[in-house]
C-alpha positions as CSV (number, residue, x, y, z in Angstrom):
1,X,54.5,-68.1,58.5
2,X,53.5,-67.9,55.1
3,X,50.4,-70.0,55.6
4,X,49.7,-67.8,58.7
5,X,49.7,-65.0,56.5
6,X,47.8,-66.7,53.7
7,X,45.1,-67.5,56.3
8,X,44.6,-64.0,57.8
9,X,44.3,-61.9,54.5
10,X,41.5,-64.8,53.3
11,X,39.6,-64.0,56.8
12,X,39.9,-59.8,55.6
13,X,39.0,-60.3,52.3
14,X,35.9,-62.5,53.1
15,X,34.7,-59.4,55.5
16,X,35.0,-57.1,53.3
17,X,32.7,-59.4,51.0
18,X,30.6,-59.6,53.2
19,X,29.8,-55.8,54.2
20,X,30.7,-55.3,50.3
21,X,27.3,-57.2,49.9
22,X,25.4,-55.9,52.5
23,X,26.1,-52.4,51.1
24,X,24.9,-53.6,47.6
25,X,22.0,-55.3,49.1
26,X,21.0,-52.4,50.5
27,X,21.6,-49.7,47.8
28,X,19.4,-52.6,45.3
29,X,16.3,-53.1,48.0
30,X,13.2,-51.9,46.9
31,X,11.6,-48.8,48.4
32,X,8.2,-49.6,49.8
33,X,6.1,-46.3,50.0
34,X,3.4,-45.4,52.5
35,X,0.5,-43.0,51.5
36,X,-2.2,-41.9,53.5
37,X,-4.3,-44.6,51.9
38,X,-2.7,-46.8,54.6
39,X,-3.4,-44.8,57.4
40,X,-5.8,-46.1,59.4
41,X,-6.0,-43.5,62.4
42,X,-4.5,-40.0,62.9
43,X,-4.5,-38.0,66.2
44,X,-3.3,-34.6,66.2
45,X,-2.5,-32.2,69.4
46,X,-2.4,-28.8,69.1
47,X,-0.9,-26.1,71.3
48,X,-1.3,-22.6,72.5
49,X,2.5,-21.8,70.2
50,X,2.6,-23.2,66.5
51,X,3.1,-26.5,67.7
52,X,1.2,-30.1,67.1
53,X,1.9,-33.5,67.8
54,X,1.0,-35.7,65.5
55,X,0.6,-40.0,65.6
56,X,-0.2,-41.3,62.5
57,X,-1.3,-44.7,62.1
58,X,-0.9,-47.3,58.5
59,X,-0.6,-50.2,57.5
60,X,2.2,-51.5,56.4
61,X,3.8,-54.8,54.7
62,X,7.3,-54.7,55.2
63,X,9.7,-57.4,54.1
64,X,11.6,-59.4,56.7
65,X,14.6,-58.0,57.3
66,X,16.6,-54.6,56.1
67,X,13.9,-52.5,54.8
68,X,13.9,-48.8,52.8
69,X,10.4,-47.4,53.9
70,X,9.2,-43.6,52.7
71,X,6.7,-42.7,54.8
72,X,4.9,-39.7,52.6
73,X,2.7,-37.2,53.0
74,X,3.8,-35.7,56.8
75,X,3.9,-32.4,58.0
76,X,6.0,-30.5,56.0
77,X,7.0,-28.2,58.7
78,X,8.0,-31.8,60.7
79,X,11.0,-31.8,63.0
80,X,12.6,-34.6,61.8
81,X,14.5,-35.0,64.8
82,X,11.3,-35.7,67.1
83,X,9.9,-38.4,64.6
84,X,9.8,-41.8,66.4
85,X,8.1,-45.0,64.1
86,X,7.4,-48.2,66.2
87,X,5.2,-51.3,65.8
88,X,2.6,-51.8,67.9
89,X,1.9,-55.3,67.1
90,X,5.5,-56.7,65.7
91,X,7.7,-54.7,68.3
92,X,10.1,-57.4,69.0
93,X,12.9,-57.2,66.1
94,X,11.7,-53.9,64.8
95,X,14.6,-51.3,65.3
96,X,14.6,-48.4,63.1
97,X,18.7,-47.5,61.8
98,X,18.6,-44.5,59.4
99,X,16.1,-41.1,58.9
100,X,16.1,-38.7,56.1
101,X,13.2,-35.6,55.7
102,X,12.4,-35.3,51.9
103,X,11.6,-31.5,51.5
104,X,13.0,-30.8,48.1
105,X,9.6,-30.9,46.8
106,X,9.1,-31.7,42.4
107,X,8.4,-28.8,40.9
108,X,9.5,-27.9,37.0
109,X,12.0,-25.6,38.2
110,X,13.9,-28.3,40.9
111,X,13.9,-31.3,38.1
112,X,15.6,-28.7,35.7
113,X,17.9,-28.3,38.9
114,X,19.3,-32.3,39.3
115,X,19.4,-32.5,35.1
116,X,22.2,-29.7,35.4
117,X,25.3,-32.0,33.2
118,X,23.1,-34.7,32.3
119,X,20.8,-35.4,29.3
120,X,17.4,-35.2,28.6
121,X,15.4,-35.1,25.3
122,X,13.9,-32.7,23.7
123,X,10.4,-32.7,22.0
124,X,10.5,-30.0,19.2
125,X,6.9,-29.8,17.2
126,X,6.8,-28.7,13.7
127,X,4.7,-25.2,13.7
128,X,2.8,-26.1,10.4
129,X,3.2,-30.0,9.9
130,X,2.6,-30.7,13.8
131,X,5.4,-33.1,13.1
132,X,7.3,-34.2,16.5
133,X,11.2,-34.0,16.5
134,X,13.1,-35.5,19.6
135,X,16.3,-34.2,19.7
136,X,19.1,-34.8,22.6
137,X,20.6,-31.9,24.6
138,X,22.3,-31.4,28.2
139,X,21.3,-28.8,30.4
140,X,23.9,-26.3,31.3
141,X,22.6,-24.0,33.8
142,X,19.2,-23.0,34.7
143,X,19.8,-19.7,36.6
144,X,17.9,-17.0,35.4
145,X,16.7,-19.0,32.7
146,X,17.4,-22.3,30.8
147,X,20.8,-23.3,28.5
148,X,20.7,-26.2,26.8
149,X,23.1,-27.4,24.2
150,X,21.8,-29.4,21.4
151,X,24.4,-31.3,19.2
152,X,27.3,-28.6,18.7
153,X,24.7,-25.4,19.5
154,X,24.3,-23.7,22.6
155,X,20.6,-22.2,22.9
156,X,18.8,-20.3,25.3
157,X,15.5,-21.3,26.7
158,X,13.1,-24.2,25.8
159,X,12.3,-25.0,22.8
160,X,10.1,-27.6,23.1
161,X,8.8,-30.1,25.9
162,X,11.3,-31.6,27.7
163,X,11.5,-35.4,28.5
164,X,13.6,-36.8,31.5
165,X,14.3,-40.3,32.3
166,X,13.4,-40.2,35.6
167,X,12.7,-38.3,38.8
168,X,15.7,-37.9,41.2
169,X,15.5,-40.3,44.0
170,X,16.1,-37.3,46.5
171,X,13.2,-35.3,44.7
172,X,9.6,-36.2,46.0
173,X,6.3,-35.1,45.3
174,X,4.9,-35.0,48.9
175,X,7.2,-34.5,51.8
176,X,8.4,-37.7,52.9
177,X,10.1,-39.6,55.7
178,X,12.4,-42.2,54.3
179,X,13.9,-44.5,56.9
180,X,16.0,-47.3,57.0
181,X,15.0,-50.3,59.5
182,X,15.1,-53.9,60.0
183,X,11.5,-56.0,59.9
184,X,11.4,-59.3,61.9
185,X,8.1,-60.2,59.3
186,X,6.8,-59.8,56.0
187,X,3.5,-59.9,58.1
188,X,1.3,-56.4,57.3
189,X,1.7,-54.2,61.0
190,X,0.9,-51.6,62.1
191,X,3.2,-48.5,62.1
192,X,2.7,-45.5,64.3
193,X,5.0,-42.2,63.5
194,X,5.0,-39.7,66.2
195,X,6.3,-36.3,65.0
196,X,6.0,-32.7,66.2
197,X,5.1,-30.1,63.3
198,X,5.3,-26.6,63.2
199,X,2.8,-25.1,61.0
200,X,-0.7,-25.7,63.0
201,X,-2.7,-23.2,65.5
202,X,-5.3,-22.8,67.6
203,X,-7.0,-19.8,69.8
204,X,-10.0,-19.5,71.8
205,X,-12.6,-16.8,70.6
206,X,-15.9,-15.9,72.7
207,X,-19.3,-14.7,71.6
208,X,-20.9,-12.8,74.8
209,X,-24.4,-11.4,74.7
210,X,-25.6,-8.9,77.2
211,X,-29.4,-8.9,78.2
212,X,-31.5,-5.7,78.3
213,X,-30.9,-5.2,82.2
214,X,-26.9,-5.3,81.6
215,X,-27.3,-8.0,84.4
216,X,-26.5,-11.3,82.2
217,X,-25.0,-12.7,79.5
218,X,-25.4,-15.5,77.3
219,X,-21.4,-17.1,76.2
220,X,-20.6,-19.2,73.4
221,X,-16.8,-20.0,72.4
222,X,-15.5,-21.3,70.1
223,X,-12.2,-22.9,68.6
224,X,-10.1,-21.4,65.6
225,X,-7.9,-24.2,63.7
226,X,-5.4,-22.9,61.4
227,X,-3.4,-25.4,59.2
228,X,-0.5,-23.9,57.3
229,X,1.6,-27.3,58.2
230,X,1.8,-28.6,54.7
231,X,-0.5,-31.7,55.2
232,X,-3.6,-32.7,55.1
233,X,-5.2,-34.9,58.6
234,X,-8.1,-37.0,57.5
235,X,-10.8,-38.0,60.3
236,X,-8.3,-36.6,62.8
237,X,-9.3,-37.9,66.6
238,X,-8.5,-33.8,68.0
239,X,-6.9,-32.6,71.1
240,X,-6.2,-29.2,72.4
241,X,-3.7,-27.9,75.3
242,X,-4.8,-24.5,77.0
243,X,-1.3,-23.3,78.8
244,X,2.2,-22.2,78.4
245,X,4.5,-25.3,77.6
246,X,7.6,-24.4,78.5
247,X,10.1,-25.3,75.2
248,X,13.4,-25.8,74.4
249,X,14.2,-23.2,71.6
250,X,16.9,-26.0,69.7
251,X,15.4,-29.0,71.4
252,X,12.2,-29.5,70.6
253,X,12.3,-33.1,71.9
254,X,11.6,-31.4,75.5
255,X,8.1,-30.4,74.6
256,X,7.7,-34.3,73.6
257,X,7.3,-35.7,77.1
258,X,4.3,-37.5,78.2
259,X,2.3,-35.1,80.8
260,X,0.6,-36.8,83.9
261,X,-3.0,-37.0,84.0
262,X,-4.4,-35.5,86.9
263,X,-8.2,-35.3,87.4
264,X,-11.1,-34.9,84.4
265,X,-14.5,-32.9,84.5
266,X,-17.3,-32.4,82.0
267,X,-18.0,-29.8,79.8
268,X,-21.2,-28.2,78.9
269,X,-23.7,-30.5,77.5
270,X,-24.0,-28.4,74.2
271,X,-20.1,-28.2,73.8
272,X,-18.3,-30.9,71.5
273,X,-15.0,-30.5,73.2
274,X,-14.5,-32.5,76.4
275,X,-11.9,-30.8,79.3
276,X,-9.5,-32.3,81.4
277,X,-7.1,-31.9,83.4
278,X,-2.9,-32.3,82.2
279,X,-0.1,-32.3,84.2
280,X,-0.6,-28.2,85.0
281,X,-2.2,-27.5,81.5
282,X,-6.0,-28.2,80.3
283,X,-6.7,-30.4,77.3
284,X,-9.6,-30.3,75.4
285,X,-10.6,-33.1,73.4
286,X,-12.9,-32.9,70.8
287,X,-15.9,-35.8,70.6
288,X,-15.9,-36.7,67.0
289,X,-13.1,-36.8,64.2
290,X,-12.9,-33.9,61.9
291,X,-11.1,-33.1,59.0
292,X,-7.9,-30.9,59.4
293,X,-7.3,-29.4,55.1
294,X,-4.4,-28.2,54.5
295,X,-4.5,-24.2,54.3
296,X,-7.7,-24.4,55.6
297,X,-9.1,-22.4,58.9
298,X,-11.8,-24.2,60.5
299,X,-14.0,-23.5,63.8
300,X,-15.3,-25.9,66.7
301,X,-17.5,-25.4,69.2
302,X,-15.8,-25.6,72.5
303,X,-18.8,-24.1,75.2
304,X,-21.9,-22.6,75.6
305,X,-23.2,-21.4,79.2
306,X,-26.5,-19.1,79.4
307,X,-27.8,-16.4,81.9
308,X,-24.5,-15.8,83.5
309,X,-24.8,-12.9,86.0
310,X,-22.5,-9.8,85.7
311,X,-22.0,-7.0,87.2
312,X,-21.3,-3.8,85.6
313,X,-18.6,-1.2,86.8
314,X,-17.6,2.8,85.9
315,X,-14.1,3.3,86.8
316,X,-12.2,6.0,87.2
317,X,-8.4,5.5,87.6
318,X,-5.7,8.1,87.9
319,X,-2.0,8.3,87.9
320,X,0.3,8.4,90.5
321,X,2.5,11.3,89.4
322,X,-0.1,13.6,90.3
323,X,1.0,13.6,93.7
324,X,4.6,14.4,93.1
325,X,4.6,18.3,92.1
326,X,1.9,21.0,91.8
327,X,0.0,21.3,88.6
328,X,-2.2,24.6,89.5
329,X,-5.8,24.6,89.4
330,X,-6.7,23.9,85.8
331,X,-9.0,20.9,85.2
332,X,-8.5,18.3,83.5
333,X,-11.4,15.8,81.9
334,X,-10.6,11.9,82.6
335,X,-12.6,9.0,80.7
336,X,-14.7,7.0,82.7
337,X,-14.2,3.3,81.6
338,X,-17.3,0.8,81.1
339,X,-16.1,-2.7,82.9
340,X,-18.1,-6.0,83.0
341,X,-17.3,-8.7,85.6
342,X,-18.2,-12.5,85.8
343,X,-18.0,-15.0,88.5
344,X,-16.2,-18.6,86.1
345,X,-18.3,-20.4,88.5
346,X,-20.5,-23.1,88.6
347,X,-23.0,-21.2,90.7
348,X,-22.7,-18.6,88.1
349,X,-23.9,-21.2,85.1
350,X,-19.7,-21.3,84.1
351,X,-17.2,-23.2,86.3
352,X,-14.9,-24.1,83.1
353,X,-11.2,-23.6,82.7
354,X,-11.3,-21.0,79.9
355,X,-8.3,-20.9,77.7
356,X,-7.2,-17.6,76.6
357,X,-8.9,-15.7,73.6
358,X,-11.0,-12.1,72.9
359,X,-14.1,-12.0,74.4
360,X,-16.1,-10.2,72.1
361,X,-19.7,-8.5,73.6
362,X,-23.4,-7.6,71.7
363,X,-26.7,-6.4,73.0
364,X,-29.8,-6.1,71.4
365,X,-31.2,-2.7,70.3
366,X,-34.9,-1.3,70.7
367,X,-35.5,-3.3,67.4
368,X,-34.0,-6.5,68.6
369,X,-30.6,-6.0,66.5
370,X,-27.4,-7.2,67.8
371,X,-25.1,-4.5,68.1
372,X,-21.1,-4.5,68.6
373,X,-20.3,-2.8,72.5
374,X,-17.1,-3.8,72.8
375,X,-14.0,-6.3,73.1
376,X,-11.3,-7.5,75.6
377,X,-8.4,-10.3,75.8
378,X,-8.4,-13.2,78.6
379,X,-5.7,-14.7,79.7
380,X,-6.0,-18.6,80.6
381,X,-8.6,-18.5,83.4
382,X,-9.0,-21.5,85.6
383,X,-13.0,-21.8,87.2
384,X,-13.9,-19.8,90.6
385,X,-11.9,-17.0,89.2
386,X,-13.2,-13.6,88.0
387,X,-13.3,-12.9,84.8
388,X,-13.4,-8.8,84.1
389,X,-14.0,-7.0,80.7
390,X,-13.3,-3.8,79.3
391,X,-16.1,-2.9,77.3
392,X,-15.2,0.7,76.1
393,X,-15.6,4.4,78.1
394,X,-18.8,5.7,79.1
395,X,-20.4,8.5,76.5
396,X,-22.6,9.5,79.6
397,X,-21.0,9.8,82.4
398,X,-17.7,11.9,82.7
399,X,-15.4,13.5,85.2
400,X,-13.2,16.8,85.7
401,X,-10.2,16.8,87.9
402,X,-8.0,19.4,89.3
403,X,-5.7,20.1,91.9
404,X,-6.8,22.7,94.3
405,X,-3.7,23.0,96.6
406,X,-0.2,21.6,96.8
407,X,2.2,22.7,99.4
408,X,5.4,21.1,101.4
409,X,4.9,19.0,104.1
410,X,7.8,18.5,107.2
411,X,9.7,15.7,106.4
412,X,10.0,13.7,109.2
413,X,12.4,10.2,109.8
414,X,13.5,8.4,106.8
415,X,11.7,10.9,104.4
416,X,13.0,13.5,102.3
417,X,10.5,15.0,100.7
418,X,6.6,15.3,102.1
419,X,3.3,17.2,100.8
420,X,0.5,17.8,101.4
421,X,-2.2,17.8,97.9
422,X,-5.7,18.4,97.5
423,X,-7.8,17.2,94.5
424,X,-11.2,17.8,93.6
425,X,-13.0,16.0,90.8
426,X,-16.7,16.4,89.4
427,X,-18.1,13.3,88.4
428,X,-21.4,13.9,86.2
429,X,-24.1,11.5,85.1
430,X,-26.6,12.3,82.0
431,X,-28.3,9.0,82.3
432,X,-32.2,8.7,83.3
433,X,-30.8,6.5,86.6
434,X,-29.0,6.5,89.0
435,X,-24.9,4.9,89.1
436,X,-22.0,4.4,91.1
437,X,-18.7,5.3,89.8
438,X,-15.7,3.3,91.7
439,X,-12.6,6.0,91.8
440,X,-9.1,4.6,91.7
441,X,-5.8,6.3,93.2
442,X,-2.3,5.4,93.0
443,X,-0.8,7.3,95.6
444,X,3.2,6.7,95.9
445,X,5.2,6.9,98.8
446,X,3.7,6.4,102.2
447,X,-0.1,8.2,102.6
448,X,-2.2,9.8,104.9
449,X,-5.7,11.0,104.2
450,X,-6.3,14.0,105.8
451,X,-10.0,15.2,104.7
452,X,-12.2,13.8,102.5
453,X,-15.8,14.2,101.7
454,X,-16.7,10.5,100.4
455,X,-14.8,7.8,102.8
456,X,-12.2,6.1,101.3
457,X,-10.8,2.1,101.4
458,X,-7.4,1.4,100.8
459,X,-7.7,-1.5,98.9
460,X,-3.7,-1.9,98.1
461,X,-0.3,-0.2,99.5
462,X,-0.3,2.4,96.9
463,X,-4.3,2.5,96.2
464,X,-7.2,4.6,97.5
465,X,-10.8,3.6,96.5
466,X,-13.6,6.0,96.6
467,X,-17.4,4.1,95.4
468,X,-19.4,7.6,94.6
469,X,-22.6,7.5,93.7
470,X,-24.5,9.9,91.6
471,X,-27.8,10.6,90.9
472,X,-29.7,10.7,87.8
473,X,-28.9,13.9,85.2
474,X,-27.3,14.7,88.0
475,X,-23.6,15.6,89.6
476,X,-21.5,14.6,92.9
477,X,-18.2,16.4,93.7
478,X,-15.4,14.2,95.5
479,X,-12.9,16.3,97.2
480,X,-10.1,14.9,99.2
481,X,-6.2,16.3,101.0
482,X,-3.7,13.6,101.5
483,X,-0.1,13.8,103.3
484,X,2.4,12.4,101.1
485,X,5.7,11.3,102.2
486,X,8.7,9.8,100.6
């Protein structure tokens, strides 16, 4: 019995050696350290929402077995819980077992910080001598300033340069990735660390200019980068998604799937950024590597298309409650708003999926000077759809509304209330040509035109469409009575 017991407490007492020395073997093995002077190739993807997905490439010599491995100089605006390392070429017996994100970044202030109850030395210079002094003190506290006490003196402040003995191993330079993982080689391999990042940004803008006739334009876009991620990306191989990703607010992981390729089409010849399709997105991938800075804001070119035809609209568009109670016969003056429409065809010289961005809009004066007409937001436009622009309102052409009668109607069936309103509105044109204004209702409720001296198409449930045209310097008067019921 007693040998039994002899035997059994020898077995515990070797097992505790032995994960006694792998603990020691691991707190004593070497950290090997990974700048980007080992990277070899960096791709970076960036989405419509402060999002990127980053693969960065080294080199790396491991040793065979357990390994410590800080992987510096990533995003620091990483989510460490998306980062996934793996060898490409030494797969088999690479497993990774430990991650830690490094963000306490070495600054003066944060070494001060670990030193708090420790030593450090103190280099005090003689003011007339120049004579150097090194004196030992502990630092106390270092809120709202520095205490130090030196031999049996507590002071306040610095008063000299301070000497440490070394930099906290939790305190890094750069922000680094340390990891913990087991090598099957000593061999050099190569190391890939996928990551998403907050931090980078990208948005369409477009450069449209109108010809004399107000019949084409010329469009150029172009791609706004915005780093703010912390980290620089070297010859970075780019790539863009135009679409909503849908993400998981605390699970960014989700966002981290691989999306199905679908189809691919060509760009513009002049454009550097090549399209494709993406699952139900649109990436654009850019044709040579470029150079991401940190805190740096950087355009691309992603198209240029030429001689696109438009056509040019004045619309007037009024608002439903009009219909609803009697507001007497005073007029009121409406703005008459300047649109342009395009046809994102390739019949039309376009045919591109646009991603979304401001479409700003110049034309030449009389002296050939490009001048500023106007602005408008896209949303993500796929080709053969219509691309429409407000431009501004018209300074020549103007309109005057007012209602000339309003009076109860019989209610009838599953009505209770029904009217009857007339409207009259002056459209007038002070240009040397003559235009067409297009005239938007929102009638509520169910309609009937009774009278109306321009014919009318009801282009919705609730709309009524009047195209009026007018002559040069010249006036037209629409006048209209519609039932209303509801």
């Amino acid at each position: 019995m007693k040998r039994v017991k002899t035997k059994s407490v020898f077995i515990i007492t070797f097992l505790l050696s032995l994960i006694l020395g792998q603990v020691s073997a691991k707190t004593h093995v070497t950290e090997h350290r990974s700048t980007l002077q080992d990277q070899t190739e960096v791709a970076v993807t960036i989405y419509n929402d402060q999002l990127a997905l980053v693969k960065d490439l080294r080199t790396i010599r491991l040793d065979s077995g357990f390994n410590k491995l800080a992987f510096r100089e990533v995003s620091a605006q990483i989510r460490p819980e998306t980062a996934l390392l793996r060898s490409l070429n030494y797969s088999d017996g690479f497993r990774l077992i430990e991650q830690n994100f490094d963000f306490d970044l070495l600054t003066p202030q944060k070494l001060l910080e670990k030193y708090v109850g420790k030593k450090v030395k103190v280099v005090k210079t003689h003011p007339t001598t120049g004579e150097e002094k090194l004196l030992n003190a502990v630092v106390l506290s270092v809120n709202n300033g520095v205490v130090l006490q030196i031999g049996d003196r507590i002071e306040m402040g610095i008063p000299g340069r301070v000497v440490f003995d070394e930099v906290p191993g939790n305190l890094r330079d750069r922000p680094t990735l340390v990891m913990e993982l087991n090598s099957a080689t000593s061999k050099a391999q190569q190391l890939q660390l996928s990551y998403l990042t907050g931090g980078l940004s990208w948005k369409a803008d477009y450069v449209a200019e109108l010809d004399e006739s107000d019949q084409f334009i010329d469009l150029t876009g172009w791609v706004t980068l915005n780093n703010q991620s912390g980290a620089t990306y070297k010859n970075a191989k780019l790539q863009l998604v135009a679409g909503d990703v849908n993400r998981v607010q605390d699970d960014f992981r989700e966002a981290k799937r691989k999306f199905e390729r679908l189809a691919q089409s060509s760009m513009a010849a002049e454009a550097d950024m090549v399209e494709e399709a993406l699952f139900e997105y649109h990436l654009y991938t850019l044709q040579r590597p470029t150079t991401i800075k940190e805190n740096q804001s950087k355009q691309v070119s992603l198209l240029s298309a030429t001689k696109i035809p438009v056509n040019k609209e004045f619309l007037l568009k009024g608002q439903s409650y009009y219909y609803q109670s009697s507001y007497g016969s005073i007029g009121q003056k409406m703005k008459v708003g300047v649109f342009v429409e395009l046809k994102n065809d390739k019949k039309s010289n376009l045919g591109l999926p646009l991603p979304k961005g401001v479409v700003r809009v110049y034309k030449n004066d009389k002296s050939g000077n490009a001048q500023f007409i106007g602005e408008d937001h896209i949303d993500h436009t796929p080709k053969n759809e219509e691309v429409r622009l407000k431009l501004g309102d018209a300074f020549d052409v103007t309109a005057d509304k007012k209602q000339t009668q309003f009076k109860k109607a019989h209610a009838i069936g599953k009505y209770s209330y029904a009217y009857t309103a007339s409207f009259q509105i002056d459209l007038k044109n002070a240009k040397d040509e003559e235009i067409e204004v297009v005239v938007q209702e929102p009638i509520p409720g169910d309609w009937k035109m009774k009278q109306e001296s321009h014919k009318h198409k009801k282009v919705a449930a609730g709309t009524a469409e009047w195209r009026v045209k007018i002559p040069a310097e010249g006036k037209t008067t629409l006048s209209y009575d519609v039932l209303v019921r509801y």
